[in-house]
N, C-alpha and C positions, 0 to 999 in steps of 0.2 A: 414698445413703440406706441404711439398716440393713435386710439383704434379711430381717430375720424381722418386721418392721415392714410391708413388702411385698407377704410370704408372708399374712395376715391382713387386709390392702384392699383392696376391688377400683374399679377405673377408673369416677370419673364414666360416661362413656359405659353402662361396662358395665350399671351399676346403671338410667339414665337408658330401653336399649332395655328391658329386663326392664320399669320401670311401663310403657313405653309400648304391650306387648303387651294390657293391659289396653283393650278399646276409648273407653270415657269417658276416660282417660290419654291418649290419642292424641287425642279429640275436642280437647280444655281445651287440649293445647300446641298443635292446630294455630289453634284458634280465639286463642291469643295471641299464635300468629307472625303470622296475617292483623291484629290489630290493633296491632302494632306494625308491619308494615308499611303499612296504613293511615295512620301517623303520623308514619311518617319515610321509606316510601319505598324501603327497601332491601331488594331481592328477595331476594337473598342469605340473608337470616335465616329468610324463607319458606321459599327452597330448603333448604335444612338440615332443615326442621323437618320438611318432607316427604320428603327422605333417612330420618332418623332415624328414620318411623316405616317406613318402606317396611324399611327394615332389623329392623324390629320384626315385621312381619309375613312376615319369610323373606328379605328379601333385593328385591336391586333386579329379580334373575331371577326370582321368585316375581312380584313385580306386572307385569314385560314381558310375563309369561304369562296374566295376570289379564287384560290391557289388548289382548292379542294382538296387543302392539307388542314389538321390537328388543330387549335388552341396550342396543345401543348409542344407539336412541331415546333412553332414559330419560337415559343417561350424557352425552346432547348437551344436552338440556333443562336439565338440571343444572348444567352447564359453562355454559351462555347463558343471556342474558335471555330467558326463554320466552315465550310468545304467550300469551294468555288461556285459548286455546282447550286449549293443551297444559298446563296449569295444570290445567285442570278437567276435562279427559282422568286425570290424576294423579289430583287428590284421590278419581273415583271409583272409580277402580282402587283406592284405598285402603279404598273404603268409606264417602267423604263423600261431601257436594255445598256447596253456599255458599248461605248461604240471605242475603239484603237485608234491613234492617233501618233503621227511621228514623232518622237521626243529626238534631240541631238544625242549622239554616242561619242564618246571619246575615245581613242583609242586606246585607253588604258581602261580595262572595267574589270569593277570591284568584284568581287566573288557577290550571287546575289544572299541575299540571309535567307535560309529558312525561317518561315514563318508559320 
C-alpha cells in the first residue's frame, strides 16, 4: 500500500478506543455487545467489547487496579468463557452495571441454550 497513503490514516482500532474514552461511547457499544449477545449468544463479541473499552480507559492494568484483581485475572476471564459473576465484577470496574429490562414473551418459549 502507498506508505504516504498510510502516513495520513489511522487504524479502526485506533479511532474506535479514542470515541470509546468518552463515557456515553462506551455506555452505547457496551449496551449493543450485551444485545447482540443476547441474540445470538456469542460471548466472544461481549468479551471484545469489554477489552476495548477497558483499553479506553488505560489499559487492562488500569481496571486489574480499579477491580483490585490480577493482570492475569482479567487476561484469563478474556481467554475463557467467564461466569456471570466475573462479567459483572468487569463491567463495574469499568464503571457500569446491567440493569433488566422487560422483553415480550411469547407463549411458546424455546428451551434456553446452555452457554
Amino acid at each position: 500500500m502507498n506508505k504516504e497513503i498510510l502516513k495520513h490514516t489511522t487504524k479502526y482500532e485506533d479511532e474506535l478506543i479514542e470515541d470509546l474514552r468518552d463515557s456515553e461511547e462506551a455506555q452505547a457499544y457496551l449496551e449493543e455487545a450485551l444485545k447482540v449477545y443476547d441474540e445470538d449468544g456469542d460471548i466472544q463479541a461481549l468479551l471484545l467489547a469489554m477489552r476495548d473499552v477497558a483499553e479506553a480507559q488505560g489499559g487492562v492494568g488500569q481496571l486489574a487496579k480499579r477491580m483490585h484483581r490480577s493482570r492475569q485475572y482479567l487476561y484469563d476471564v478474556f481467554a475463557y468463557k467467564p461466569q456471570l459473576d466475573n462479567l459483572l465484577d468487569i463491567l463495574s470496574g469499568l464503571g457500569f452495571r446491567i440493569r433488566l429490562e422487560r422483553k415480550e414473551v411469547t407463549t411458546e418459549r424455546a428451551p434456553v441454550a446452555m452457554r
